[in-house]
DRENVOBA-160056 format. One record per atom (N, C-alpha, C): residue number from 1; atom name; y, z, x. Coordinates in Angstrom, 1 decimal. Layout:
N
pos, site, y, z, x
NUM, CA, Y, Z, X
...
END
This chain:
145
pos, site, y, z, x
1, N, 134.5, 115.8, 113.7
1, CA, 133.2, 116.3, 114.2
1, C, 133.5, 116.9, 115.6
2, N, 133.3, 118.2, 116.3
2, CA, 133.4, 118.7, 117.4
2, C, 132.5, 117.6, 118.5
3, N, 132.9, 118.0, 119.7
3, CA, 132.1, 117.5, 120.6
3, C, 130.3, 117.6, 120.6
4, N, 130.2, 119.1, 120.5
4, CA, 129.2, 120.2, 120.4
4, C, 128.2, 119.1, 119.5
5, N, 128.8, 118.7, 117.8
5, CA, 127.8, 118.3, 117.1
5, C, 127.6, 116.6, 117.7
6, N, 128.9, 116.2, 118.3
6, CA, 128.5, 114.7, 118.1
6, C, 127.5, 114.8, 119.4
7, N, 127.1, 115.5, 120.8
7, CA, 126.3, 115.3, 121.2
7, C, 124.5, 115.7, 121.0
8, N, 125.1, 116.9, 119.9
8, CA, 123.7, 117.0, 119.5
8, C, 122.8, 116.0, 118.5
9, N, 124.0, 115.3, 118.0
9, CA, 123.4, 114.2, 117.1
9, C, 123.1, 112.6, 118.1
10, N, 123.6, 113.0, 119.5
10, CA, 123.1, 111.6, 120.0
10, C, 121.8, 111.8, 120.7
11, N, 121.6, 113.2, 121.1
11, CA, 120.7, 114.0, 121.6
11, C, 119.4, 113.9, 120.7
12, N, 119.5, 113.3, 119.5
12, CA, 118.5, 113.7, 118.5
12, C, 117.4, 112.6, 118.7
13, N, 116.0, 112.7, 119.0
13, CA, 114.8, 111.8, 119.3
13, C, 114.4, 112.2, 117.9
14, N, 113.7, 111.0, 118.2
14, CA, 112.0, 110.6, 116.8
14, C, 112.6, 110.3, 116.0
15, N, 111.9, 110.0, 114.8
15, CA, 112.3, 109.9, 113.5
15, C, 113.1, 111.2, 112.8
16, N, 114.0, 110.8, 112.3
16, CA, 114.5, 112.1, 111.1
16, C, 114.5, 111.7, 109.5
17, N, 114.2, 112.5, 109.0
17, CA, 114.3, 112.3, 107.0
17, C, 115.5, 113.0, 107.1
18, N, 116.2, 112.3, 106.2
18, CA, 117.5, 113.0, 105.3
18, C, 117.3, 113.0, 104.1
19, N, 117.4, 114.3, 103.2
19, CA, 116.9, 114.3, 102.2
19, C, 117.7, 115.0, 100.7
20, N, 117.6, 115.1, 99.8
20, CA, 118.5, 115.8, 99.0
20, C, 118.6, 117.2, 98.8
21, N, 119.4, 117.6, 99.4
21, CA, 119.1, 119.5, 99.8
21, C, 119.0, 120.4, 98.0
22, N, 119.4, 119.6, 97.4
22, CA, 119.6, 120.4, 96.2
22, C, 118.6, 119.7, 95.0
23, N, 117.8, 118.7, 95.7
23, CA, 116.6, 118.0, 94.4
23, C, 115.8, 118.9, 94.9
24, N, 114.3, 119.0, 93.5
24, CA, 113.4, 119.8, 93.9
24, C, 112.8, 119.0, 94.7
25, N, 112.5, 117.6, 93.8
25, CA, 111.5, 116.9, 94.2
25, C, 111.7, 116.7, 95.3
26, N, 112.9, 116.4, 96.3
26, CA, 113.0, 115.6, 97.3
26, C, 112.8, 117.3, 98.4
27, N, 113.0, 118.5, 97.8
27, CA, 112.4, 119.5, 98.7
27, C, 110.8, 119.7, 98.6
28, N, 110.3, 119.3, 97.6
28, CA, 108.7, 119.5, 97.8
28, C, 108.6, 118.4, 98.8
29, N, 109.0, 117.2, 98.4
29, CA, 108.5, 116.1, 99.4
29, C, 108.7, 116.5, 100.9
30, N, 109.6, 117.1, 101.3
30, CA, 109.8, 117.6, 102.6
30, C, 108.9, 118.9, 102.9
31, N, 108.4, 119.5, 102.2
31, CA, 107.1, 120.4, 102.3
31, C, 105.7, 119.5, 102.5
32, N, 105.8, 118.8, 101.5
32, CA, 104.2, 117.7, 101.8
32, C, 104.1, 117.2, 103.0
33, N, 105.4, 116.6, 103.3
33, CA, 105.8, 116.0, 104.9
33, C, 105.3, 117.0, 106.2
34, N, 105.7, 118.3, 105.7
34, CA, 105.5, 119.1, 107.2
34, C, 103.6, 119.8, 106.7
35, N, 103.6, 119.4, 105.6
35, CA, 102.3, 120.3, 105.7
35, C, 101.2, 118.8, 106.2
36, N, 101.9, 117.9, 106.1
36, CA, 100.8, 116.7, 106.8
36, C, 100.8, 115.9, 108.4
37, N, 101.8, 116.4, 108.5
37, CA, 102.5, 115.8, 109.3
37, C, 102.6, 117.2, 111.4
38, N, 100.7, 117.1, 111.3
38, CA, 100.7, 118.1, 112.2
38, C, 100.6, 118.0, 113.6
39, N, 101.1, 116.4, 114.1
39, CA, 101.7, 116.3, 114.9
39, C, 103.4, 116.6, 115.3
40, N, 103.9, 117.1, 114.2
40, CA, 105.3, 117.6, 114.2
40, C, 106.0, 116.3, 114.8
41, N, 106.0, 114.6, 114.1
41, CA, 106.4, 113.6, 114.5
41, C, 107.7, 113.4, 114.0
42, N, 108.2, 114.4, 112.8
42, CA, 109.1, 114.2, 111.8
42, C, 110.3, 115.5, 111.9
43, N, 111.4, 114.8, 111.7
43, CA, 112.5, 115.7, 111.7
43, C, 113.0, 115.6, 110.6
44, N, 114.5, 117.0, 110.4
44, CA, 114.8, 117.0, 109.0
44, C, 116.1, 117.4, 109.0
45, N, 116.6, 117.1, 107.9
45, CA, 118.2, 117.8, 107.4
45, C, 118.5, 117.3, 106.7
46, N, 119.4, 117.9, 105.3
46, CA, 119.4, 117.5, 103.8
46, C, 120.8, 116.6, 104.3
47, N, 121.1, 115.9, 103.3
47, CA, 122.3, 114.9, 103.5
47, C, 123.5, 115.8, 103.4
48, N, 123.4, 116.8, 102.3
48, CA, 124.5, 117.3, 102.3
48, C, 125.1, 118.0, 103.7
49, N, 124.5, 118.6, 104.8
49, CA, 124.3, 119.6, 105.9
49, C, 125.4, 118.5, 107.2
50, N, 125.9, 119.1, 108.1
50, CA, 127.3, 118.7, 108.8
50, C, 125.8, 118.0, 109.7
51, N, 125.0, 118.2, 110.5
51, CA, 123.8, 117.3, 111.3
51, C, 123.7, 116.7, 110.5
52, N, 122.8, 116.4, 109.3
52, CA, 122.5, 115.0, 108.9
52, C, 123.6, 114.1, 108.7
53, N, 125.1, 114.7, 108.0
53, CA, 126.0, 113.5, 108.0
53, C, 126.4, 113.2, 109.0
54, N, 126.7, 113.9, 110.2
54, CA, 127.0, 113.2, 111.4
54, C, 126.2, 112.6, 112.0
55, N, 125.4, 112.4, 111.6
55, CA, 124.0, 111.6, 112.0
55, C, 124.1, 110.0, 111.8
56, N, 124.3, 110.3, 110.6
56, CA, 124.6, 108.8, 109.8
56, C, 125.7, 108.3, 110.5
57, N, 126.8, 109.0, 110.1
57, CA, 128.2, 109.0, 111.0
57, C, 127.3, 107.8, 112.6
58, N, 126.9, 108.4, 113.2
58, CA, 126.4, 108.0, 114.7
58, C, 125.5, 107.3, 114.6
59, N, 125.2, 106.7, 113.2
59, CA, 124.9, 105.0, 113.1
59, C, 125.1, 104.4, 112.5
60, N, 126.7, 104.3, 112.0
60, CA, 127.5, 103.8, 111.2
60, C, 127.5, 103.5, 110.2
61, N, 126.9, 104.6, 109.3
61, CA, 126.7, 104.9, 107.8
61, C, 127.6, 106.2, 107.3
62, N, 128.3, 105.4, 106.4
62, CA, 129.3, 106.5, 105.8
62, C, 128.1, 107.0, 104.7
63, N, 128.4, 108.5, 105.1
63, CA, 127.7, 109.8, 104.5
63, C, 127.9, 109.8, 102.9
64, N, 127.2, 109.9, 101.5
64, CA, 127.3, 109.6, 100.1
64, C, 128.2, 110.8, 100.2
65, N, 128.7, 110.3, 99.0
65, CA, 129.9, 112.0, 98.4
65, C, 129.1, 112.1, 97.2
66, N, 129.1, 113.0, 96.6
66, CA, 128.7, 113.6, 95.6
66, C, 126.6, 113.6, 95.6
67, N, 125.9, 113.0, 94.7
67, CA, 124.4, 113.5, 94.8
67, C, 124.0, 112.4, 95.3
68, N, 123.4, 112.4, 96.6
68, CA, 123.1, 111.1, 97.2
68, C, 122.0, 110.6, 96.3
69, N, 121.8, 109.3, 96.3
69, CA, 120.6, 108.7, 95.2
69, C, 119.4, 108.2, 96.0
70, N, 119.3, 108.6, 97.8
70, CA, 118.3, 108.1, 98.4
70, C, 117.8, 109.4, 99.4
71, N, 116.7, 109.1, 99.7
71, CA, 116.2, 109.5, 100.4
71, C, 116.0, 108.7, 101.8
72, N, 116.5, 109.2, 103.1
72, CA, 117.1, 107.9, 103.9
72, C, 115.8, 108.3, 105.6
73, N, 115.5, 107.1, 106.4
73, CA, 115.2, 107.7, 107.6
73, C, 115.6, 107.4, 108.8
74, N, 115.9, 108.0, 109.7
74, CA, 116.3, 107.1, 111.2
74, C, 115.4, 107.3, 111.5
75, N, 115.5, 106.2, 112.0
75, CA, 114.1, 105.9, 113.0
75, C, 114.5, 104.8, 114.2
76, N, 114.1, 104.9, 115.1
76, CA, 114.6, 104.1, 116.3
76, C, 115.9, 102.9, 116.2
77, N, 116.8, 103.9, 116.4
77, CA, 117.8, 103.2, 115.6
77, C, 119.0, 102.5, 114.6
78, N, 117.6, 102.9, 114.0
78, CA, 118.0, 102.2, 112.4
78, C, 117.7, 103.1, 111.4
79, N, 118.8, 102.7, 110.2
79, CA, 118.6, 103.7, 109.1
79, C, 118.1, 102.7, 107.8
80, N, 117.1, 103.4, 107.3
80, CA, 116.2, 103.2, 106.2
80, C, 116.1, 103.6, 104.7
81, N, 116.5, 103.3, 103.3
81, CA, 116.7, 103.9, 102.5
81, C, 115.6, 103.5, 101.5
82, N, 115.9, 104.2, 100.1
82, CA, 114.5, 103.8, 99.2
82, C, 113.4, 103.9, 99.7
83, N, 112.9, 102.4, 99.2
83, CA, 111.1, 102.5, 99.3
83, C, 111.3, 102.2, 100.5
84, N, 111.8, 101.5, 101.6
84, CA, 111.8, 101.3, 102.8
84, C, 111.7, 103.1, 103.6
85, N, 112.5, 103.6, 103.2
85, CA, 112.2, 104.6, 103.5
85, C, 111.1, 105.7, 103.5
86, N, 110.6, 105.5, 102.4
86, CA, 109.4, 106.6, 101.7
86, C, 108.2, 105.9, 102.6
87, N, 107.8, 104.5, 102.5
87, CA, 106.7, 103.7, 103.1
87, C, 107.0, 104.0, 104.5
88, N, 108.0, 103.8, 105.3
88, CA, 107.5, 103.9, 106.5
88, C, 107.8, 105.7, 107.3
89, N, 108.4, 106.2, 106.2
89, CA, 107.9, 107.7, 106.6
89, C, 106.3, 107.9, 106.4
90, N, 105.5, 107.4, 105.5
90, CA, 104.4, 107.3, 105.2
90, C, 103.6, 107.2, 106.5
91, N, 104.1, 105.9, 107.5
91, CA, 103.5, 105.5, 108.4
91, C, 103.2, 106.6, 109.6
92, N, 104.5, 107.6, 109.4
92, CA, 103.6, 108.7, 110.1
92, C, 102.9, 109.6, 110.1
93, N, 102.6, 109.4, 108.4
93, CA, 101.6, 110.4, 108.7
93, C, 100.1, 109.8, 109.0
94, N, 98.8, 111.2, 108.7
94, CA, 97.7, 110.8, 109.2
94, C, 96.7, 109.9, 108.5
95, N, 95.8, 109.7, 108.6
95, CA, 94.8, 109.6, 107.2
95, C, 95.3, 108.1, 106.4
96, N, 95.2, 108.6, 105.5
96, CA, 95.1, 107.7, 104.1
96, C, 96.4, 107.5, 103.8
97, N, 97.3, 108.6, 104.2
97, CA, 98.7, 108.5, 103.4
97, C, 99.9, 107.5, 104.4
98, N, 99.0, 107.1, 105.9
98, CA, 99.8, 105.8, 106.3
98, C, 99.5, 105.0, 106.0
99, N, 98.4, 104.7, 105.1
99, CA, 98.2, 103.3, 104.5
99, C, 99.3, 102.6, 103.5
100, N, 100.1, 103.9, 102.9
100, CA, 101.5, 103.7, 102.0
100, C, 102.2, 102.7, 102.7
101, N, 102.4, 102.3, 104.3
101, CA, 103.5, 101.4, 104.8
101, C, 102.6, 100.1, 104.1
102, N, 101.2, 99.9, 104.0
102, CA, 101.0, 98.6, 103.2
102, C, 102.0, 97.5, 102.5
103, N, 102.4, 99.2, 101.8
103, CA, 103.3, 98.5, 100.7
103, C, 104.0, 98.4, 101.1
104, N, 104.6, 97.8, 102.2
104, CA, 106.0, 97.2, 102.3
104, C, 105.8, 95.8, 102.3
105, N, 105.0, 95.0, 102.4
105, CA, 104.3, 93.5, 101.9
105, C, 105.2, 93.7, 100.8
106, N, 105.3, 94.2, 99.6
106, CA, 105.2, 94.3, 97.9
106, C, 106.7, 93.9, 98.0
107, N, 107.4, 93.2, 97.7
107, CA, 109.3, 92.8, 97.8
107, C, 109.7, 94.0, 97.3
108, N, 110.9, 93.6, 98.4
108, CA, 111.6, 95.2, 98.0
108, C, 112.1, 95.4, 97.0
109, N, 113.0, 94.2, 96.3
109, CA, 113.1, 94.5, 95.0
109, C, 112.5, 95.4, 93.9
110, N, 111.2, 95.1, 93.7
110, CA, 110.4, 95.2, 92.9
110, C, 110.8, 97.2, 93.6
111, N, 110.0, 97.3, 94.5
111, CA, 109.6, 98.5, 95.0
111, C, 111.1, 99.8, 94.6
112, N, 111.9, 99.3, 95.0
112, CA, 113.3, 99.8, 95.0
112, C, 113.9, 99.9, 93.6
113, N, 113.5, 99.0, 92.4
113, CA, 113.2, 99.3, 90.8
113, C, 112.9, 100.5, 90.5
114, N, 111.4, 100.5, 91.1
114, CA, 110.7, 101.9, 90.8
114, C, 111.1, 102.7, 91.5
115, N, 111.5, 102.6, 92.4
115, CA, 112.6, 104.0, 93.3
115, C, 113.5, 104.4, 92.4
116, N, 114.4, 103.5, 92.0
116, CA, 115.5, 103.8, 91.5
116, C, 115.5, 104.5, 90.4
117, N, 114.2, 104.4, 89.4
117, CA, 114.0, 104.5, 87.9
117, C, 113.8, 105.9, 88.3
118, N, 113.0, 106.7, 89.1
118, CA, 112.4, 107.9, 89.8
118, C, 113.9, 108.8, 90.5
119, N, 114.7, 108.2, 91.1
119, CA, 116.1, 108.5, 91.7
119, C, 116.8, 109.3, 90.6
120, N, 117.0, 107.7, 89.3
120, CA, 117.6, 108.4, 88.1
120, C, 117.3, 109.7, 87.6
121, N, 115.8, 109.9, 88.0
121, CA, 115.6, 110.6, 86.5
121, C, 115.5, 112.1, 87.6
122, N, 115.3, 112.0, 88.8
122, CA, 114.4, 113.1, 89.6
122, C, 115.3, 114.5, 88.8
123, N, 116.4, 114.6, 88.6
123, CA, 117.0, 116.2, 88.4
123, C, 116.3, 116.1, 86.7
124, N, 115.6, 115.9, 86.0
124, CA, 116.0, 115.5, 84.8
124, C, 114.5, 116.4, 85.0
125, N, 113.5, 115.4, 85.5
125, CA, 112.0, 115.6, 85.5
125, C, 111.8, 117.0, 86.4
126, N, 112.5, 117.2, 87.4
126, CA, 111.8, 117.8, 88.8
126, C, 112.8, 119.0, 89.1
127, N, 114.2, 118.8, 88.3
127, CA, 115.1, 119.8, 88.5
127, C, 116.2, 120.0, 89.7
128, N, 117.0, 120.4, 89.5
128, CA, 118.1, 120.7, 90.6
128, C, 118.2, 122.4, 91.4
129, N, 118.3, 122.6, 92.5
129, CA, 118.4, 124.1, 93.1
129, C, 120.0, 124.4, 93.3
130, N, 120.4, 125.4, 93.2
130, CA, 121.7, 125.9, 93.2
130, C, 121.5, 125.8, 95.3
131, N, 121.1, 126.3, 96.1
131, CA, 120.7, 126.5, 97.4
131, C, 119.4, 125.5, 97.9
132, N, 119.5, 125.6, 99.5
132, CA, 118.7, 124.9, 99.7
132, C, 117.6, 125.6, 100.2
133, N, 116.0, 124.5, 100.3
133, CA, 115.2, 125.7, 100.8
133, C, 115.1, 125.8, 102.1
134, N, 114.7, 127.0, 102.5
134, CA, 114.6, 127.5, 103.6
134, C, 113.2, 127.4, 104.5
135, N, 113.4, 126.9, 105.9
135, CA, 112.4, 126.8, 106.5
135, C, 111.9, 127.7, 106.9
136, N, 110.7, 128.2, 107.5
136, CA, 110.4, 129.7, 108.0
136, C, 110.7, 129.2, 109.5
137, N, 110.7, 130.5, 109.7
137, CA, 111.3, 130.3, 111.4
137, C, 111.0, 129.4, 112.5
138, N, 109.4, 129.3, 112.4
138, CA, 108.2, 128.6, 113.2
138, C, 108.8, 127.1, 112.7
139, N, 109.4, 126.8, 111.3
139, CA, 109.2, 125.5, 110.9
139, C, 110.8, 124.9, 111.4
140, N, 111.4, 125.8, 111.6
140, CA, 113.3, 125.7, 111.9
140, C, 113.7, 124.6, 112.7
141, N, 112.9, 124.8, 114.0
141, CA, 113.3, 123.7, 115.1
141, C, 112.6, 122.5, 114.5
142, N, 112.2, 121.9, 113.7
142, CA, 112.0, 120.5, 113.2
142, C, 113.3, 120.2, 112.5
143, N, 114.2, 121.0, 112.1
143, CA, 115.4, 121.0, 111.3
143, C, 116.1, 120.5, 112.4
144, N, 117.0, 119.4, 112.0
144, CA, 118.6, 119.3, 112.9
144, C, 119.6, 120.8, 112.8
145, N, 120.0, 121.2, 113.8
145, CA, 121.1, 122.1, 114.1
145, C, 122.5, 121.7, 114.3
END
């Protein structure tokens, strides 16, 4: 990793989502996220992209090879996967849909089942993109560079 990226990845505040650049579902979900999310509290970059893995990298998470099976978050520090993940991305948003962190009471086991059964199937149900989607300009700088 160049200097250039490893400082911009230490440089990086707030929460960020890492997500699957080539699931649909996990790209709609990153649409729902920015259309709710109008405090602009939430950052982004697909796993596969050189910022999100050096990201990980710079908190000592080796980056998945081939289709990652999580959708992951940093957040102060720490990185978050599964339902740990989804629930406390939840937490930032507004309304009704931070009530989702509730569910982290529910054992993670259980919660991380149903993740996983949803993980399996997501290309199957929701489809795979050859490319990833594209932000519009105004939406770019929420993206890692």
């Amino acid at each position: 990793m160049s200097e250039a990226a490893a400082s911009d990845t230490e440089a990086v505040t707030g929460p960020v989502v890492l997500f699957d650049g080539v699931c649909s579902l996990c790209q709609g979900s990153v649409q729902f996220l920015i259309a709710r999310d109008a405090a602009a509290r939430l950052r982004f970059a697909s796993l596969q992209s050189e910022p999100g893995r050096a990201l990980l990298r710079a908190h000592g998470v080796t980056p998945p090879e081939g289709d990652p099976d999580s959708i992951l978050l940093v957040s102060e520090g720490r990185v978050y996967d599964r339902s740990d993940a989804i629930l406390r991305i939840a937490g930032f948003l507004p309304h009704i849909w931070s009530l989702g962190r509730a569910l982290l009471f529910v054992p993670r086991g259980l919660r991380d089942r149903v993740y996983k059964w949803v993980a399996r199937n997501r290309y199957r149900w929701f489809g795979k993109t050859e490319v990833c989607w594209m932000p519009t300009p105004e939406l770019k700088k929420r993206f890692l560079k």
